[in-house]
C-alpha positions as CSV (number, residue, x, y, z in Angstrom):
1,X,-31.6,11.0,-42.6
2,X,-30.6,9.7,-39.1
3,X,-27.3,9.0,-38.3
4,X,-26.2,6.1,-35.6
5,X,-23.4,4.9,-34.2
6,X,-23.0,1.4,-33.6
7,X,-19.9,0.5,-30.9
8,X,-18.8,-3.1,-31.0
9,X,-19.0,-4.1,-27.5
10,X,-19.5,-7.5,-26.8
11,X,-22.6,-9.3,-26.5
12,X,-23.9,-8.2,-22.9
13,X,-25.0,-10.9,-20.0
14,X,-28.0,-11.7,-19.7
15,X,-30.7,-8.9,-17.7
16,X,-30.7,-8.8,-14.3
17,X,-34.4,-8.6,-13.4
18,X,-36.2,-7.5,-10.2
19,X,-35.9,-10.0,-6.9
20,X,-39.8,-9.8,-6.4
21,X,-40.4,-10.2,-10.1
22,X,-38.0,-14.0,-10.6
23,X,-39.8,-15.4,-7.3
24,X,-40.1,-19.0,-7.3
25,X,-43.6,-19.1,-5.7
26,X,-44.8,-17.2,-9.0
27,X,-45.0,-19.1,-12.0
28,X,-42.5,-21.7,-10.6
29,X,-41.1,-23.7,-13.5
30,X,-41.5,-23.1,-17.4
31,X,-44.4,-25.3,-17.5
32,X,-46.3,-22.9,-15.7
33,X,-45.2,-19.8,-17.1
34,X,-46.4,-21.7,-20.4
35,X,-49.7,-22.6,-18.9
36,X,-49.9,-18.8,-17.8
37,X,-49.3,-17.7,-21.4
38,X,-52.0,-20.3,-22.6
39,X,-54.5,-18.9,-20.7
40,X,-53.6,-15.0,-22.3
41,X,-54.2,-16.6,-25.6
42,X,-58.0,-18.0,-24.2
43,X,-58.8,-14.2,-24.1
44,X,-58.9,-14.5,-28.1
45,X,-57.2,-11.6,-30.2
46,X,-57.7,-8.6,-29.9
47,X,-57.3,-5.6,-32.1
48,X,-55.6,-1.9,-31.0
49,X,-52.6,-0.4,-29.9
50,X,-53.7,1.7,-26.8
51,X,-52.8,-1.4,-24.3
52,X,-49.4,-1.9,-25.9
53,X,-48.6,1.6,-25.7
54,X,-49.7,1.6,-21.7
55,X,-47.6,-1.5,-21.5
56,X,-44.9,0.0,-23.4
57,X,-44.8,3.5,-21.6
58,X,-44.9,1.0,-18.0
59,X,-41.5,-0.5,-19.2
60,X,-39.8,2.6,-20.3
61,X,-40.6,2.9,-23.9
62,X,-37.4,-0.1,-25.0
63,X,-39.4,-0.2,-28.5
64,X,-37.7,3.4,-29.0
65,X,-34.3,2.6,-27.8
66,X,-33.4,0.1,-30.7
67,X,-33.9,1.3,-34.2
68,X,-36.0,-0.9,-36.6
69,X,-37.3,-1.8,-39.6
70,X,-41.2,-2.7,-39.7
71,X,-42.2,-5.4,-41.8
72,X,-46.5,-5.7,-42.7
73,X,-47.7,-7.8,-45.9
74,X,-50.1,-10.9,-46.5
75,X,-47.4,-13.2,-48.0
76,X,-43.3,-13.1,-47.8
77,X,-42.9,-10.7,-44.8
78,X,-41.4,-13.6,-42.5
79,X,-38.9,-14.4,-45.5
80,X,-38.0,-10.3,-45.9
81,X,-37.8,-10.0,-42.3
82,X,-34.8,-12.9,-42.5
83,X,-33.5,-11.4,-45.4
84,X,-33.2,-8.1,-44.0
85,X,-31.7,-9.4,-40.3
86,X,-29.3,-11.7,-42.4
87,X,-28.3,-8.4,-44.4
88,X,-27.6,-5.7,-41.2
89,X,-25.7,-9.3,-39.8
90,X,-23.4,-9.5,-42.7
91,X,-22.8,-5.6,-42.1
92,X,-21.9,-6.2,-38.9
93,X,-24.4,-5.5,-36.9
94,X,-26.1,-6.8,-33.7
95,X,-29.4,-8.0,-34.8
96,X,-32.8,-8.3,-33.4
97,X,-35.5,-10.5,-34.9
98,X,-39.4,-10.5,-34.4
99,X,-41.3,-13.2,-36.2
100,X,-44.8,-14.8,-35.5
101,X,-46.0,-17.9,-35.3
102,X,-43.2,-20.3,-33.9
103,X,-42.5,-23.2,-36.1
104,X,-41.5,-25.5,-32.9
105,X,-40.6,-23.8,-30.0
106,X,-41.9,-20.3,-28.8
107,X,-38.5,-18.5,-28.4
108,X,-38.0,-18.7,-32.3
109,X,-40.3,-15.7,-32.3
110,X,-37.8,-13.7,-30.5
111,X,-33.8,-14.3,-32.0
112,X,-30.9,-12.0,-31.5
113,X,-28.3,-13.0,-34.3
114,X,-30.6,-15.6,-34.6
115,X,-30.1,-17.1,-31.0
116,X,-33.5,-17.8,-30.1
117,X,-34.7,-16.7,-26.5
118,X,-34.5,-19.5,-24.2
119,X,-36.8,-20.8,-21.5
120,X,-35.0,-19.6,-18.9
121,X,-35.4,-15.8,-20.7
122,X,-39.1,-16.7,-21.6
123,X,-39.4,-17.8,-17.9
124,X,-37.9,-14.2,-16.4
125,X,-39.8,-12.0,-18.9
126,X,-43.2,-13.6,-18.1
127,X,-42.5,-13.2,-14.2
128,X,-41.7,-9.5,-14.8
129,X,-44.5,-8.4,-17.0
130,X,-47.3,-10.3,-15.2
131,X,-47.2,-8.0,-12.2
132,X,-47.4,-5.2,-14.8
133,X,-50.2,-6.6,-17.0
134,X,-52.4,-7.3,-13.6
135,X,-51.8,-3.5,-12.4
136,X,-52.9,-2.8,-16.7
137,X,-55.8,-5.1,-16.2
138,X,-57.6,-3.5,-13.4
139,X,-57.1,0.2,-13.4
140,X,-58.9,-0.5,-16.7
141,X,-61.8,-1.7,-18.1
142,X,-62.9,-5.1,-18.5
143,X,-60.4,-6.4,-21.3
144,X,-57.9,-4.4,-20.8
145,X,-55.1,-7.0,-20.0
146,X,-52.6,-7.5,-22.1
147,X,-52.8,-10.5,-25.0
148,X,-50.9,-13.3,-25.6
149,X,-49.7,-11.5,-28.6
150,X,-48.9,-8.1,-26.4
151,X,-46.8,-9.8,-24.3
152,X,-44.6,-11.5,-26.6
153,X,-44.1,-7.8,-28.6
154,X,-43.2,-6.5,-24.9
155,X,-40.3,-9.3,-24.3
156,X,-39.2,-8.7,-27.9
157,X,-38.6,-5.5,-27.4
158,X,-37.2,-5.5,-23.9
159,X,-34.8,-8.5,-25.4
160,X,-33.5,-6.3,-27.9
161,X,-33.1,-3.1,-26.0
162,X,-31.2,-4.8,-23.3
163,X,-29.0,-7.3,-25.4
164,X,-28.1,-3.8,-27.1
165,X,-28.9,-4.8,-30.4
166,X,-28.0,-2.4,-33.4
167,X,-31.1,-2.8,-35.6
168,X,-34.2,-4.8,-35.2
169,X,-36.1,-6.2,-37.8
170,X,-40.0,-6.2,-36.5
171,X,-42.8,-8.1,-38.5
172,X,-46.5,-7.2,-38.0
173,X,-48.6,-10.4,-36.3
174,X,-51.7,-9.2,-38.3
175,X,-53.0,-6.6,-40.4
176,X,-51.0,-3.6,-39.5
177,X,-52.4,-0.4,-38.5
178,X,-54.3,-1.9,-35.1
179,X,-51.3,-4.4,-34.5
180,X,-49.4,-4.4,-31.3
181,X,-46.4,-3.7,-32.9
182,X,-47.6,-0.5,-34.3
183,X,-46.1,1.5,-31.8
184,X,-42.9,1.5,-33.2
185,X,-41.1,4.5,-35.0
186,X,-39.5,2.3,-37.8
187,X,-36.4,3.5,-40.0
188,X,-38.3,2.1,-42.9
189,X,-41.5,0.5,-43.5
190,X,-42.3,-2.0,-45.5
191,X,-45.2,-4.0,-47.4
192,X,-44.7,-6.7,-48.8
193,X,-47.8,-8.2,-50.9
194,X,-51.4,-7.9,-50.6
195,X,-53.8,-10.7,-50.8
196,X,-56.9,-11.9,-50.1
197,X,-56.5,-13.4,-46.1
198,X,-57.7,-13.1,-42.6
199,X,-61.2,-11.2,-44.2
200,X,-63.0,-11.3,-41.3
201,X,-60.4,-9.2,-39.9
202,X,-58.9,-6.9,-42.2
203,X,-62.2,-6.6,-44.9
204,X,-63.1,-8.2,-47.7
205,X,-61.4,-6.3,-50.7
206,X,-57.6,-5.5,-52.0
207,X,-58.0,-1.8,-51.4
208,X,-59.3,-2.7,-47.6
209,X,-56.7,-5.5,-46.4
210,X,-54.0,-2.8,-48.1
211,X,-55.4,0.1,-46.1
212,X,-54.9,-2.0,-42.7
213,X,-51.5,-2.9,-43.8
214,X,-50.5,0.6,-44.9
215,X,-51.2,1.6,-41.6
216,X,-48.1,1.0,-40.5
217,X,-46.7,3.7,-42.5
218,X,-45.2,6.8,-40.1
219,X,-44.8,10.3,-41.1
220,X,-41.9,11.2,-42.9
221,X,-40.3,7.7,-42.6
222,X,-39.8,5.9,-46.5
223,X,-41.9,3.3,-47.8
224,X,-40.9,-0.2,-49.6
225,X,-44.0,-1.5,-51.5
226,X,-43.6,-5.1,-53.3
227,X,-45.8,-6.4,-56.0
228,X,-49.0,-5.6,-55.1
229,X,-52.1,-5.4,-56.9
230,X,-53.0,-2.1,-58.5
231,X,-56.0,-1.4,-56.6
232,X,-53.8,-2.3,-52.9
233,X,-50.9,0.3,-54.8
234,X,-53.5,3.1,-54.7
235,X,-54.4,2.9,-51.4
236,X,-50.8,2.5,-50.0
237,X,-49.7,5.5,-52.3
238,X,-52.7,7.2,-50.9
239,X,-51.7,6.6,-47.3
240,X,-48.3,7.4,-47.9
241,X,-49.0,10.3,-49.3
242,X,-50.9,11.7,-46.6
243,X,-47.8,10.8,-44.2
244,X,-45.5,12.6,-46.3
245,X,-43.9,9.5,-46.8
246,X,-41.7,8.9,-50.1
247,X,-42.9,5.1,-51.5
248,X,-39.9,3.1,-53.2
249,X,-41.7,0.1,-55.8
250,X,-40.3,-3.0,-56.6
251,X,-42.0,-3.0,-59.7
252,X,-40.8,0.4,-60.8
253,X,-37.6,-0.4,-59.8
254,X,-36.9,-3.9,-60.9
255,X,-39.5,-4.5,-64.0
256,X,-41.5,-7.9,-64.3
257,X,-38.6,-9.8,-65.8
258,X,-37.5,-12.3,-62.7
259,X,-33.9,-12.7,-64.1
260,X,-33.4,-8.9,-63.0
261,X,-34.0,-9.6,-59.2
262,X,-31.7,-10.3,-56.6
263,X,-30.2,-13.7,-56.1
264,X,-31.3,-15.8,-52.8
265,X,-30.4,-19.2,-50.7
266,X,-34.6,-19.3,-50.7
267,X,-35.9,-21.4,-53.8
268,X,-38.4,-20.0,-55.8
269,X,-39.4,-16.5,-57.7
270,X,-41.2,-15.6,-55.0
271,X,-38.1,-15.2,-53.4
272,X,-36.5,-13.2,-55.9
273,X,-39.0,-10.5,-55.6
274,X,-38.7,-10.9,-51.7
275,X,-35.0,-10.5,-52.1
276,X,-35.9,-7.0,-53.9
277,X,-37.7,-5.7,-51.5
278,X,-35.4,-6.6,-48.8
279,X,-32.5,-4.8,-50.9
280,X,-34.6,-1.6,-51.6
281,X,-35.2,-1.4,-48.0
282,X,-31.8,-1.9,-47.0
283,X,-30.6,0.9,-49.1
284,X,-32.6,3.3,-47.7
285,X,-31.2,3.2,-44.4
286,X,-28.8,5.5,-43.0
287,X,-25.1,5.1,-44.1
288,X,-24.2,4.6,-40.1
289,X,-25.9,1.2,-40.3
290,X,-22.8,0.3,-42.6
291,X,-25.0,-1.9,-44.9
292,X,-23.4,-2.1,-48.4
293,X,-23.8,-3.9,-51.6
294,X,-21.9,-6.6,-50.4
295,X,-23.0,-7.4,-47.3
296,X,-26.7,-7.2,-49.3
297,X,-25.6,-10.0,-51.6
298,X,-24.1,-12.4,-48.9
299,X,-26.8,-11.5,-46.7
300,X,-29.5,-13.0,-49.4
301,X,-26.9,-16.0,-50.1
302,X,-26.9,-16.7,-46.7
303,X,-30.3,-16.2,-44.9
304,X,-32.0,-19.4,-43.7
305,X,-36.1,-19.5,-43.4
306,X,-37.4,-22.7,-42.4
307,X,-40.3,-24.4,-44.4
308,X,-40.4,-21.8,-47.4
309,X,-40.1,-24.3,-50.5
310,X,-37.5,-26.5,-47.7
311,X,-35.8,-29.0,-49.3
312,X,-34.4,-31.6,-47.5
313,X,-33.8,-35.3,-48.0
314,X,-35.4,-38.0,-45.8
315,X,-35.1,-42.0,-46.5
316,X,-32.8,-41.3,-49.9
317,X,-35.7,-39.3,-50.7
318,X,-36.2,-35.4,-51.7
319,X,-38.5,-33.9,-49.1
320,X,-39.9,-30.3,-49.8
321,X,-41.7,-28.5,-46.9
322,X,-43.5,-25.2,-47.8
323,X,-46.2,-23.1,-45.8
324,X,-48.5,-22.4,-48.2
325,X,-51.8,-21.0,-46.0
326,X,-53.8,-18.6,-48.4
327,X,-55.1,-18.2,-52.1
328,X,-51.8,-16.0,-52.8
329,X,-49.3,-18.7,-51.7
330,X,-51.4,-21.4,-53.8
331,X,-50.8,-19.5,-56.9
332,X,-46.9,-19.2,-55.9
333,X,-46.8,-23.1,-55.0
334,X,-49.1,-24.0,-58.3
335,X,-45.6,-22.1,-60.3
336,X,-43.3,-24.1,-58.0
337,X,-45.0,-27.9,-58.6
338,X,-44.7,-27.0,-62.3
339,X,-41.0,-26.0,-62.1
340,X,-40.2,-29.1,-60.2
341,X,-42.1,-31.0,-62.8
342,X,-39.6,-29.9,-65.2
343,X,-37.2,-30.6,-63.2
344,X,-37.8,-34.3,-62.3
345,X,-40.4,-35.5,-64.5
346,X,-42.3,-36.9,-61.4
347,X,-45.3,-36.1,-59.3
348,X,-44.9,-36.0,-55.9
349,X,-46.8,-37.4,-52.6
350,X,-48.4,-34.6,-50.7
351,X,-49.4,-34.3,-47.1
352,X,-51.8,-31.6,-46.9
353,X,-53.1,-29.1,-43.5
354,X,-54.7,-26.0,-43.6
355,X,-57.1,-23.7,-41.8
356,X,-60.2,-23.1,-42.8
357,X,-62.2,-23.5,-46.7
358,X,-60.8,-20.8,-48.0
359,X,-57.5,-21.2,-47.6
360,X,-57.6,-24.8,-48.3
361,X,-60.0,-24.8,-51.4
362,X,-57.3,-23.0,-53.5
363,X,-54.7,-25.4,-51.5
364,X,-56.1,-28.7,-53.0
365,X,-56.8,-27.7,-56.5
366,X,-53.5,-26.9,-56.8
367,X,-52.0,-29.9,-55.1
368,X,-54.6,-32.8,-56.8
369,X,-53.2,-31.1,-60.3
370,X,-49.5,-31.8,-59.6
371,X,-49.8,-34.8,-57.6
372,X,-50.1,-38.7,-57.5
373,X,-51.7,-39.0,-54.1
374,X,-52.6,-36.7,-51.1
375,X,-52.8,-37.4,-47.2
376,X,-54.3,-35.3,-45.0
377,X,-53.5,-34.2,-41.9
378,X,-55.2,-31.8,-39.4
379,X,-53.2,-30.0,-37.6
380,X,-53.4,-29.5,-34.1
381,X,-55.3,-26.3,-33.7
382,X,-58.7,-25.2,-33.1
383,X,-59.2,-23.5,-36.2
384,X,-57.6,-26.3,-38.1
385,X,-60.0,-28.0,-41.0
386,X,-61.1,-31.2,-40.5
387,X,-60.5,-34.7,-43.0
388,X,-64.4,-34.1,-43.5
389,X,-63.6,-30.8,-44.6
390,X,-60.8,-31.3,-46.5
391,X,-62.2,-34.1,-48.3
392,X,-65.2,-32.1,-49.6
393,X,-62.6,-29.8,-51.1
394,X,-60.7,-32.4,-53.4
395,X,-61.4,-31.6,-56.8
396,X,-63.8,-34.5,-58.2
397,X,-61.8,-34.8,-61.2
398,X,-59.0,-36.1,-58.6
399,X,-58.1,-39.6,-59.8
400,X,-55.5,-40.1,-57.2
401,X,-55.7,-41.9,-53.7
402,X,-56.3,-39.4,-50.5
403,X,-55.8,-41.0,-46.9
404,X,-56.6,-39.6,-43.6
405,X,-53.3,-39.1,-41.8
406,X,-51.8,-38.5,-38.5
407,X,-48.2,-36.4,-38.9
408,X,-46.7,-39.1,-36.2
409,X,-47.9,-41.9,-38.0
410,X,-46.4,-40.2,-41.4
411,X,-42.9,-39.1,-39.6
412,X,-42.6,-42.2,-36.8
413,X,-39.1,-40.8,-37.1
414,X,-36.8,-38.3,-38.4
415,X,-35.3,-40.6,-41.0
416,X,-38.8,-42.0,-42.3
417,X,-41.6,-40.9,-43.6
418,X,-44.1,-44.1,-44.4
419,X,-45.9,-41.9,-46.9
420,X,-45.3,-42.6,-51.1
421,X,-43.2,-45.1,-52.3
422,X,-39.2,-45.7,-51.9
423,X,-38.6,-43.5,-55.3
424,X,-41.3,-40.5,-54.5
425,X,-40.9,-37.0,-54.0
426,X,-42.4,-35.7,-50.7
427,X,-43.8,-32.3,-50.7
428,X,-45.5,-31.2,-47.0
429,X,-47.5,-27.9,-47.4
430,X,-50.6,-26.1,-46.4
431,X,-50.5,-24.2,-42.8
432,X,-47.6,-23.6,-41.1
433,X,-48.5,-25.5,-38.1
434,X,-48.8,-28.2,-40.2
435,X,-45.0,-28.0,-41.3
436,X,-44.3,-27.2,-37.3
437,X,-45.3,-30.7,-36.1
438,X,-43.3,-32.4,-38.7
439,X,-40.0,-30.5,-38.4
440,X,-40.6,-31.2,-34.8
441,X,-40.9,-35.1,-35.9
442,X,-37.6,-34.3,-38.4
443,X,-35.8,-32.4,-36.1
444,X,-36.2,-33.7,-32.4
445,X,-33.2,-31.0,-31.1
446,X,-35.4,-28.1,-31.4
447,X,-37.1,-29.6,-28.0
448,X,-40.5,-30.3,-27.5
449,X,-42.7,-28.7,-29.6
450,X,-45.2,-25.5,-28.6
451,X,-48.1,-25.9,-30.5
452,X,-50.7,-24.3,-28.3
453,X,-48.8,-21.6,-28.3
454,X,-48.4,-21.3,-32.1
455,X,-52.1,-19.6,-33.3
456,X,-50.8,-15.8,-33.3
């Protein structure tokens, strides 16, 4: 087991970057640097590792100079990647946090104790790697340019190398083994759920999608495996196995009864079993990293995840905003809307956004059996279903009204929503981007909101 010691020092200014890199005639302003950015995401995604290990080895490798924990799975790895930073920050630690998509503004992808990168950092970053990714670009072959996605892995873990952070917590954009953050050398892997999602990607079958995602594992490093199906178990043990990796289980460890899991400030049961493996992983690192029992229990009562089963009050009224984007996360919200059925006797008002039939056929049965009325809203991204779509999805035994909705219409400010009556329950859910242009409607200090940017 590795050892580390971690010096208190306090938190270091901000880089000093190249002259020739910060001029003003390149990518003057954060508007163009955002414009710049935009135009690496109209190159599409783009699967492999080999160009963020060239762009990696070009900056010196700062992925290797911060330990971290690497975080893959098809549902709950952005709430286990908070859990675990909020647990090495209640031990003390400097932490580093890589999440994807943005909610509002791009720097939330990149937070050290959960400061997020500012434009100014964002603006510095981009002016150093572009010379970098052009030199990339054309001593290759036609493609070979760094993404969108690339890029933002690169300033994550420059950011984190150079703000000396003690631990960072990394989660996977998509899939696992062919993501651009697979070049890390994690302290402990972990995976946690496997679902149907992202098909056309990552294949078409539990054993498949668990294969991409257990290619994160690294030899000899340990293994925290949630609830998973039984088919995606084999192929993860399999993989492990084959990296001489030892595989801890949630399910093994903790049973099927709920009331045995870990306690967190996130609502729900999913969240319990997210808590679990965020615990399991957090004892199997090194005893340097300081992280005890208690700093693993006020971690969890303290961590803070935006739009997971939110609840928040708008108008006197109880507002609930949860990403729910794939058949996996319907189930989970289907046992939510139950439980807050029992708990209020009412059925709520729901604005609806998702991406795509597949995700939003599950989406709408779920959400016309719990409640009164729906509006949909299409969120602002190509991929983003249309009303047309959405409509043909509403379950014909639906009785309730539907409306075609525009989120700034809905939320004309952050104290009122003109959806429902005055005495309704609100619930927001579907895609994530959905839930990022109305906390940018709720929350107008977060700054103007990113959404081009958003889509991976």
């Amino acid at each position: 087991m590795r050892r580390y010691s971690f010096a208190r020092n306090p938190s270091p200014p901000a880089p000093d970057f190249p002259q020739e890199m910060t001029s003003e005639a390149t990518l003057a302003g954060y508007a163009a640097v955002q414009d710049y950015l935009f135009s690496l995401k109209a190159g599409g995604v783009k699967f492999g590792v080999d160009r963020m290990r060239i762009l990696s080895r070009m900056l010196g490798n700062p992925e290797s100079q911060v330990p971290c924990i690497h975080v893959a799975g098809t549902n709950g790895k952005g709430s286990v990647a908070a859990m675990l930073e909020s647990i090495l920050r209640a031990a003390g630690r400097r932490t580093g946090l890589y999440t994807s998509p943005h909610l509002v503004r791009l720097g939330e992808r990149i937070q050290v104790d959960r400061a997020l990168l500012t434009e100014g950092e964002i603006m510095d970053y981009v002016r150093e790697l572009q010379p970098i990714a052009d030199r990339i670009g054309e001593a290759g072959e036609a493609g070979d340019k760094p993404t969108f996605f690339e890029f933002m892995t690169a300033m994550a873990f420059l950011q984190f190398s150079r703000r000396r952070c003690d631990c960072s917590v990394i989660e996977v954009g998509l899939g696992g083994r062919l993501d651009a953050t697979n070049v890390v050398m994690p302290e402990v892997s972990v995976i946690t759920s496997i679902g149907l999602d992202h098909c056309e990607m990552l294949g078409d079958t539990i054993s498949a999608i668990a294969g991409e995602k257990a290619g994160i594992i690294k030899p000899g490093r340990p293994v925290v495996m949630g609830r998973v199906p039984v088919e995606a178990e084999e192929a993860i043990r399999r993989i492990a196995g084959s990296n001489g990796s030892r595989i801890v289980s949630v399910r093994e460890e903790y049973g099927d009864d709920v009331s045995r899991y870990p306690d967190t400030a996130l609502e729900g049961d999913y969240q319990r079993w997210n808590a679990a493996t965020a615990t399991l992983a957090s004892r199997l690192l090194s005893p340097s990293f300081g992280v005890r029992d208690e700093s693993i229990a006020s971690g969890l009562e303290q961590v803070s995840w935006p739009g997971r089963w939110q609840r928040t009050m708008i108008g006197g009224r109880l507002l609930i905003l949860d990403a729910s984007h794939n058949p996996e996360g319907a189930s989970v919200l289907d046992t939510n809307l139950e439980q807050l059925h029992a708990e209020t006797a009412g059925s709520p008002v729901a604005i609806v956004g998702a991406l795509g039939a597949m995700r939003a056929g599950p989406l709408l049965e779920v959400v016309c059996r719990h409640c009164r009325e729906v509006h949909l809203a299409v969120p602002k991204q190509a991929r983003a279903s249309s009303y047309a779509e959405l409509e043909a999805l509403i379950p014909k035994t639906f009785r309730g009204k539907v409306h075609r909705s525009l989120v700034e219409e809905l939320f004309p400010s952050p104290s009122v929503c003109t959806a429902g009556d005055r005495n309704d329950i609100l619930l927001v859910t579907g895609s994530i981007y959905l839930l990022g242009e109305v906390l940018s409607c709720l929350e107008p200090q977060r700054g103007p909101a990113e959404g081009r940017l958003q889509d991976f």
